[in-house]
Backbone as a printed PyTorch tensor [residue, N CA C, xyz], in Angstrom:
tensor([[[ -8.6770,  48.4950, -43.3020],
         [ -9.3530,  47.7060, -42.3120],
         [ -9.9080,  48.6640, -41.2610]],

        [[-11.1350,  48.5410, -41.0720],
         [-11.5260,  49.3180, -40.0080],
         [-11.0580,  48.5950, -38.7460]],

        [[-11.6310,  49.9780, -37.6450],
         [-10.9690,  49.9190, -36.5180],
         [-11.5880,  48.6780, -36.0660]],

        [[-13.3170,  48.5330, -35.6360],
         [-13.4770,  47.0930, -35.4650],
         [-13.3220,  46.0750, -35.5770]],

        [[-12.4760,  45.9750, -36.7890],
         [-12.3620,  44.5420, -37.4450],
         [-10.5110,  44.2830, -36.7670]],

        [[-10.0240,  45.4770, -36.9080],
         [ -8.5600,  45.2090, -36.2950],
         [ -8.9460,  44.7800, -34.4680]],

        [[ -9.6460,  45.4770, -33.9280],
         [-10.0970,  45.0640, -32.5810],
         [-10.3320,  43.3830, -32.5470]],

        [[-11.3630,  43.1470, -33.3930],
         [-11.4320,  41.9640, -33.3950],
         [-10.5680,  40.8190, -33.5410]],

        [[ -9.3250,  41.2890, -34.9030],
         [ -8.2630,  40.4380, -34.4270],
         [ -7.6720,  40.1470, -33.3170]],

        [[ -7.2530,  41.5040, -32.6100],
         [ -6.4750,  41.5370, -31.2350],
         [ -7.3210,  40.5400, -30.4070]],

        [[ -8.5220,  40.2640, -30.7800],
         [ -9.1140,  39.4630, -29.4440],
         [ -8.9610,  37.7410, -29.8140]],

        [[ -8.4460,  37.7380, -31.1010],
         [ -8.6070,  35.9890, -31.1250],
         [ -7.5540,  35.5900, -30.4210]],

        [[ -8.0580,  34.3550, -30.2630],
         [ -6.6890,  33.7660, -29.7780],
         [ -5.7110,  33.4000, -29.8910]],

        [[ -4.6580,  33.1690, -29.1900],
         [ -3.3320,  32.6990, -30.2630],
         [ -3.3130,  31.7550, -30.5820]],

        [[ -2.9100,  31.5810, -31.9730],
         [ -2.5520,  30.1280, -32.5500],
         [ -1.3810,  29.3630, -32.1350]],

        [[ -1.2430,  28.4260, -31.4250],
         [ -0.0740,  28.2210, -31.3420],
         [  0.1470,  26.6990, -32.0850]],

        [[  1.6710,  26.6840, -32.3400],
         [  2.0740,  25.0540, -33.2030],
         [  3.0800,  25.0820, -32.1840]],

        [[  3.2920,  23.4770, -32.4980],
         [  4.0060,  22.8300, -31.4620],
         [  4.5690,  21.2460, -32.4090]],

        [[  5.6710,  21.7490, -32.4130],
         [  6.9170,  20.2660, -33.2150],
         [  6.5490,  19.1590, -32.8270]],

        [[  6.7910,  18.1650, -33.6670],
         [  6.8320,  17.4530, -33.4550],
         [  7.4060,  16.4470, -31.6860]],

        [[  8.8160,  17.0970, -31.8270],
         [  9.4790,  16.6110, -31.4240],
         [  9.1070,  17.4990, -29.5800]],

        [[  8.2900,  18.6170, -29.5060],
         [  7.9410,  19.1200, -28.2350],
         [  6.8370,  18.1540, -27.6980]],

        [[  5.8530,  17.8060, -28.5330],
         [  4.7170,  17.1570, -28.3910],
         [  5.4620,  15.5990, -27.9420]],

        [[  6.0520,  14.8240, -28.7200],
         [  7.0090,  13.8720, -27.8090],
         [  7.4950,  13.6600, -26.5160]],

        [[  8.2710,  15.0730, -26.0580],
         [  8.7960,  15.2580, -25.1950],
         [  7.6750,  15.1590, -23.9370]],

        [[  6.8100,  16.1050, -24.0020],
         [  5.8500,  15.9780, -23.6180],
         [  4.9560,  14.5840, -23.0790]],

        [[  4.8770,  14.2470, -24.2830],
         [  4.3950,  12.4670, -23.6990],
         [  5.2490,  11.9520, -22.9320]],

        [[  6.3670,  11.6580, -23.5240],
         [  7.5560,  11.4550, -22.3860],
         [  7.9230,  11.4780, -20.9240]],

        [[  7.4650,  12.8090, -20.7440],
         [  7.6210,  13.2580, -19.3000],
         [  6.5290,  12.7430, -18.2830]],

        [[  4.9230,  13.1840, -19.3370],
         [  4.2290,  12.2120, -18.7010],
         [  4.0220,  10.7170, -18.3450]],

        [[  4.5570,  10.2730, -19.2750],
         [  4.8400,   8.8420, -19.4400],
         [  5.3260,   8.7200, -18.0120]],

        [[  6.8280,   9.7550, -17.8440],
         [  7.6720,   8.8160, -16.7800],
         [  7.2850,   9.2690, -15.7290]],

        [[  6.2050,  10.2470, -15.0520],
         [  5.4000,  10.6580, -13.7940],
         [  4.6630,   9.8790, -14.3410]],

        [[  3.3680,   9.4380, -14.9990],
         [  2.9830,   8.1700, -14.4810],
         [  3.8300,   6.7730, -13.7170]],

        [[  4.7990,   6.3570, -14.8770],
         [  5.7240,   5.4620, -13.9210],
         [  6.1490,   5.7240, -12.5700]],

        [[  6.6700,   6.8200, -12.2520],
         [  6.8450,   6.8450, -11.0670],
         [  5.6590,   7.2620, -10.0090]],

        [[  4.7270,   7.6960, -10.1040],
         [  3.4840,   7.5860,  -9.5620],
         [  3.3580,   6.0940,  -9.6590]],

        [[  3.3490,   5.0600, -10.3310],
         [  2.4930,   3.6370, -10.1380],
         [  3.2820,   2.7410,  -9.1280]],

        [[  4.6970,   3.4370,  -9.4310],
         [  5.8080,   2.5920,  -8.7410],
         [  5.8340,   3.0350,  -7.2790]],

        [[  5.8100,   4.6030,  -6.8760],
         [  5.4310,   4.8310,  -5.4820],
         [  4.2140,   4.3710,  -4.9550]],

        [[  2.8750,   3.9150,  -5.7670],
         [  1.7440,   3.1960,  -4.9180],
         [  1.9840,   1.9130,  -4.7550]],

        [[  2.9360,   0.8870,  -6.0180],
         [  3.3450,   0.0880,  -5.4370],
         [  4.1560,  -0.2590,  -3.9420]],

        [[  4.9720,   0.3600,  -4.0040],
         [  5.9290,   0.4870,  -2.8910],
         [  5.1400,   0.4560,  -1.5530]],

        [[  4.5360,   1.8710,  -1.5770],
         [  3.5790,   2.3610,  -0.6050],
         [  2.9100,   0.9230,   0.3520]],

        [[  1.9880,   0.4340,  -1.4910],
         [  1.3460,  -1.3920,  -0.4940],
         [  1.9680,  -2.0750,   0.1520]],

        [[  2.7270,  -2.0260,  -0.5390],
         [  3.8510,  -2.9430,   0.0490],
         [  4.2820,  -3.0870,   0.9160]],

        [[  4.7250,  -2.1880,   1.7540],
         [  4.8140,  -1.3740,   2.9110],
         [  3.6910,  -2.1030,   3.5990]],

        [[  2.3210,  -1.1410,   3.5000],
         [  1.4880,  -1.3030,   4.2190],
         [  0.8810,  -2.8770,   4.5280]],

        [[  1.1780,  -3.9280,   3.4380],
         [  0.6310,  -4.8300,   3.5150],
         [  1.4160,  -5.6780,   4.8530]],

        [[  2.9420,  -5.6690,   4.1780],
         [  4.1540,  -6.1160,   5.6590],
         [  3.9800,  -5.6060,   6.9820]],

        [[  3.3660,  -4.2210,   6.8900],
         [  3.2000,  -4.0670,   8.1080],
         [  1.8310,  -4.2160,   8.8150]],

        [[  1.0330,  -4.6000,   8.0830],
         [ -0.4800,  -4.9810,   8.3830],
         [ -0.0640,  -6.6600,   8.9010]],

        [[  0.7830,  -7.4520,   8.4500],
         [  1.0440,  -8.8650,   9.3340],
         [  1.8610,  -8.5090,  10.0170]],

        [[  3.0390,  -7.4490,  10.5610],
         [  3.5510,  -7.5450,  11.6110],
         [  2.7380,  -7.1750,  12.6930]],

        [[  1.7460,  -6.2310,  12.6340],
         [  0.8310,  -5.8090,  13.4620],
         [  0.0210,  -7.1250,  14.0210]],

        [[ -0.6630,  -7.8490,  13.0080],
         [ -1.1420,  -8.7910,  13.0490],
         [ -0.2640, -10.1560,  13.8690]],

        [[  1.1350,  -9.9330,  13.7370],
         [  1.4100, -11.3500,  14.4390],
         [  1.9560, -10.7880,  15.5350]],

        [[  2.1150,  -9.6360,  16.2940],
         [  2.3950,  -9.0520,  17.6180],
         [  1.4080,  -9.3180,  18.1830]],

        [[ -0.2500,  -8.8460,  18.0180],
         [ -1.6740,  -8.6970,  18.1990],
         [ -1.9140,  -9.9830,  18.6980]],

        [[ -1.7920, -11.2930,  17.2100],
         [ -2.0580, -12.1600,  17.7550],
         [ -1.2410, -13.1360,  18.4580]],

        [[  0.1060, -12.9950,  19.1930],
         [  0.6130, -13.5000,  20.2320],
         [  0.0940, -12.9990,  21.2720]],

        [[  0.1060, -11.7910,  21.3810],
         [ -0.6060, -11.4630,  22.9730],
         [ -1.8730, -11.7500,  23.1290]],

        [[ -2.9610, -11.7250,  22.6530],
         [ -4.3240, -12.4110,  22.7260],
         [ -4.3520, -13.5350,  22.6100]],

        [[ -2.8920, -14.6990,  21.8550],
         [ -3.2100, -15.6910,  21.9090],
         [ -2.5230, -16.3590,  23.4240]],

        [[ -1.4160, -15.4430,  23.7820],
         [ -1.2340, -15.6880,  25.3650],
         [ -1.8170, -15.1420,  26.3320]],

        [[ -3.1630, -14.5350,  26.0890],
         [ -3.9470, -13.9950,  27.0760],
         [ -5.0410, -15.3130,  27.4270]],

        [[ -5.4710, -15.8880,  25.7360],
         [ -6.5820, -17.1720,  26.2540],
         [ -6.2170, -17.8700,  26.8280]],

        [[ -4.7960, -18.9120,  26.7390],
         [ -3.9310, -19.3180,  27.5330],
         [ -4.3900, -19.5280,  28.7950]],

        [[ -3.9980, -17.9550,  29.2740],
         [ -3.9050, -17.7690,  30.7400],
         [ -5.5750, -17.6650,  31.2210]],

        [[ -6.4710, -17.5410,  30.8060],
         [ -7.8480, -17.3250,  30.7340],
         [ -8.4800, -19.1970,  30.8250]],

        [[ -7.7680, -19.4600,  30.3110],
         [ -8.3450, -21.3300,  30.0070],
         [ -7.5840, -21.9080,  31.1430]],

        [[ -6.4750, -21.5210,  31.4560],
         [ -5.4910, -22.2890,  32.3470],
         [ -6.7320, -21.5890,  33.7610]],

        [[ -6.7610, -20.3840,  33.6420],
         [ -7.5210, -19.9280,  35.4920],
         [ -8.7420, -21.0960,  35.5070]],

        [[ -9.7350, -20.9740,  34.0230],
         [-10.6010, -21.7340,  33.8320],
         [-10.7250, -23.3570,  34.7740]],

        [[ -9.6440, -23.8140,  34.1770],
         [ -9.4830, -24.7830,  34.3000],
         [ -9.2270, -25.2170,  35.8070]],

        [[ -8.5900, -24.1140,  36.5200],
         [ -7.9260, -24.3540,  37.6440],
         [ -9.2820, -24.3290,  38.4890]],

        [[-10.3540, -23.1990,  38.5100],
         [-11.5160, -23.0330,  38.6780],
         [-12.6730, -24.0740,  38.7080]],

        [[-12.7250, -24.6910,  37.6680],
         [-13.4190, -25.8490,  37.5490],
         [-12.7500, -27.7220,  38.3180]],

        [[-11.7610, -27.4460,  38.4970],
         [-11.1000, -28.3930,  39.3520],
         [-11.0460, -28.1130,  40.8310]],

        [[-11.2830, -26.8690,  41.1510],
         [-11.6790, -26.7480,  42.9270],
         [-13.4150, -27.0470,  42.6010]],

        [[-13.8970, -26.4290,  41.7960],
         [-15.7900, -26.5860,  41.9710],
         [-16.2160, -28.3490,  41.6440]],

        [[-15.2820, -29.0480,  41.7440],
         [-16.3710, -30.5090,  40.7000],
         [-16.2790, -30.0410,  39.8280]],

        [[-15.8610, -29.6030,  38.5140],
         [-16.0780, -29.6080,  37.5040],
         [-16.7130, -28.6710,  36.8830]],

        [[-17.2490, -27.6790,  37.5590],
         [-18.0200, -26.6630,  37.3460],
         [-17.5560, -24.8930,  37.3610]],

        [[-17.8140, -24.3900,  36.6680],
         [-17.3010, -22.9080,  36.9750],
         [-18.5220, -22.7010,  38.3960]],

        [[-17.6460, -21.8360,  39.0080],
         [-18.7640, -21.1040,  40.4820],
         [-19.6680, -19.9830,  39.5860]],

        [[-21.0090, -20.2190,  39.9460],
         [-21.5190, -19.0790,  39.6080],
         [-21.3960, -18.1070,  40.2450]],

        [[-21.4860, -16.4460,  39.8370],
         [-21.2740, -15.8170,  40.1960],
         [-21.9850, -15.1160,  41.1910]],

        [[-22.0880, -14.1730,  41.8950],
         [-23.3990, -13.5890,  42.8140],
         [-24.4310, -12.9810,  41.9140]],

        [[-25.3810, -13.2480,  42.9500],
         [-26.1950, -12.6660,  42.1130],
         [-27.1800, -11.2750,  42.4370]],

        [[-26.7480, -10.2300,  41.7630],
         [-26.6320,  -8.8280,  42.0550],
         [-28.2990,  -8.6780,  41.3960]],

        [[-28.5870,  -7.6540,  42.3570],
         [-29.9230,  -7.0610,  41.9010],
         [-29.5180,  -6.2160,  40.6140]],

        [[-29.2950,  -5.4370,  40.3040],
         [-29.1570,  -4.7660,  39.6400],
         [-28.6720,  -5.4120,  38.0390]],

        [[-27.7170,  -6.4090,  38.4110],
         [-27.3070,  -7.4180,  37.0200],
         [-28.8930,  -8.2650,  36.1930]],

        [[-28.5570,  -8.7190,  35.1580],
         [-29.7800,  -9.1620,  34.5020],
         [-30.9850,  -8.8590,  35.2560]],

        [[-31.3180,  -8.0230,  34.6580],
         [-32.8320,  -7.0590,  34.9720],
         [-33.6960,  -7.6070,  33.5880]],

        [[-34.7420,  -8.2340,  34.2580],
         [-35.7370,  -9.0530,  33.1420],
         [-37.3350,  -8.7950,  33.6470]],

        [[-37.8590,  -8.1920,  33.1420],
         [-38.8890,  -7.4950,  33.3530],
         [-39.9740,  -8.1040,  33.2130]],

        [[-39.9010,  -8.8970,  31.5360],
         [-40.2140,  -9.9690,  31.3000],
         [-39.4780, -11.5420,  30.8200]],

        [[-39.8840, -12.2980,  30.7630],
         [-39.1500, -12.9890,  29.6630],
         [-38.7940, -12.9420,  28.3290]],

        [[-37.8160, -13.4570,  27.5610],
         [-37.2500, -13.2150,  26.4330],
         [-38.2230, -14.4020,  25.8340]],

        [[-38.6690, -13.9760,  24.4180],
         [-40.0590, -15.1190,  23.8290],
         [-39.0450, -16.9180,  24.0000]],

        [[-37.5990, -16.7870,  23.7630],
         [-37.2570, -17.9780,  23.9510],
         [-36.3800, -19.0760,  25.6630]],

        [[-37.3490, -17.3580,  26.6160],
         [-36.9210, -18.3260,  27.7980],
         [-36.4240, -17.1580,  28.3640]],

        [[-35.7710, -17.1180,  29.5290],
         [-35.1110, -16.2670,  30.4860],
         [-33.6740, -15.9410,  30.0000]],

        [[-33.1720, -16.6160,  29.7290],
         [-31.4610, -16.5660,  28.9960],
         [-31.0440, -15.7800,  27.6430]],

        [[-29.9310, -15.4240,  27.9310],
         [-30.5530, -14.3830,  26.4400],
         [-30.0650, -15.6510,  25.3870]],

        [[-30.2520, -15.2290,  23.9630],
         [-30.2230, -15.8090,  22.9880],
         [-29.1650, -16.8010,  22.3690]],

        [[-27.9970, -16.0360,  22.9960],
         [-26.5740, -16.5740,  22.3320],
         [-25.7910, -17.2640,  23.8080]],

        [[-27.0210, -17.7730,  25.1450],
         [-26.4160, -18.3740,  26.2980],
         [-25.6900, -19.3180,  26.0890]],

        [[-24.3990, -19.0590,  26.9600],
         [-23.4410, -20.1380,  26.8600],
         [-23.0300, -21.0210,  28.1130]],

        [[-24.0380, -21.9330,  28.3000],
         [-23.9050, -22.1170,  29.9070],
         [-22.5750, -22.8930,  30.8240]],

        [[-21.4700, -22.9650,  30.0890],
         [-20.3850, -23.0740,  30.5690],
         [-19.7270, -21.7250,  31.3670]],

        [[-20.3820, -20.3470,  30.5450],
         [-19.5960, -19.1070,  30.9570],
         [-21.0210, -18.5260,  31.8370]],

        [[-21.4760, -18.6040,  31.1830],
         [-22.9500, -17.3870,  32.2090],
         [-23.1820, -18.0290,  32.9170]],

        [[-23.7810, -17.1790,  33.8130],
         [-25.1510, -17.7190,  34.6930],
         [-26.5420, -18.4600,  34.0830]],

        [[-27.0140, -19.3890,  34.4250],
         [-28.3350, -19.7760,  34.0310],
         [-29.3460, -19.1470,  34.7280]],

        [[-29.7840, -18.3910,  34.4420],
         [-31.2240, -17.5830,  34.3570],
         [-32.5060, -18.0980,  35.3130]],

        [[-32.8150, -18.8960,  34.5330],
         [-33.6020, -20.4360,  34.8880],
         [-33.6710, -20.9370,  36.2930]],

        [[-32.4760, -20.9170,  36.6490],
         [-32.2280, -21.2040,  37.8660],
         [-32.2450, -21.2050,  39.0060]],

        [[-33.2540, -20.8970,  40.3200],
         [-33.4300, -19.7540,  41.2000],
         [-32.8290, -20.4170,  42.2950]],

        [[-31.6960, -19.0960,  43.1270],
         [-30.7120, -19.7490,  44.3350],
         [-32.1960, -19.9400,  45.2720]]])
């Protein structure tokens, strides 16, 4: 055998075999790191989901005892005015309207229980 051709062996690669019973093992192991990978993302949600409604029902007690107290001033407010919220002063600098809005002075989504009416001149 010439020298090239022995060179050339040295460069293939190795063959390797592998039993039956390694190739098994193998699946195996992966098998059970998948399982436990699916079972820690379970968990994980799980977690996160319980604590996404405890967040949620802390959150919404205090905002829901903030409107409360927001409707109760309301209310108290509109029972010294007749029935009316007081409008507020009216500041130069607040609603700056240069022109009118194409559907009137008020902006779009006016709620005339809470804003000021626009419209209106003291």
């Amino acid at each position: 055998m010439s020298f090239l051709s022995r060179r050339a062996l040295l460069r293939l690669p190795a063959v390797r075999t592998y039993s039956d019973t390694a190739v098994e093992q193998a699946k195996a192991k992966w098998l059970a790191n998948q399982q436990a990978i699916e079972h820690h993302g379970l968990q994980t949600a799980d977690f996160w989901r319980k604590m996404s409604y405890y967040v949620f029902a802390i959150f919404g007690t205090y905002v829901y005892n903030v409107e409360i107290e927001h409707k109760a001033h309301n209310a108290h407010l509109m029972a010294e005015n007749d029935g009316k919220l007081p409008q507020p002063p009216r500041f130069e600098y607040l609603n700056i309207r240069r022109k009118p809005f194409p559907w009137g002075m008020n902006s779009l989504i006016f709620n005339p229980e809470m804003q000021r009416d626009m419209t209106i001149e003291d």
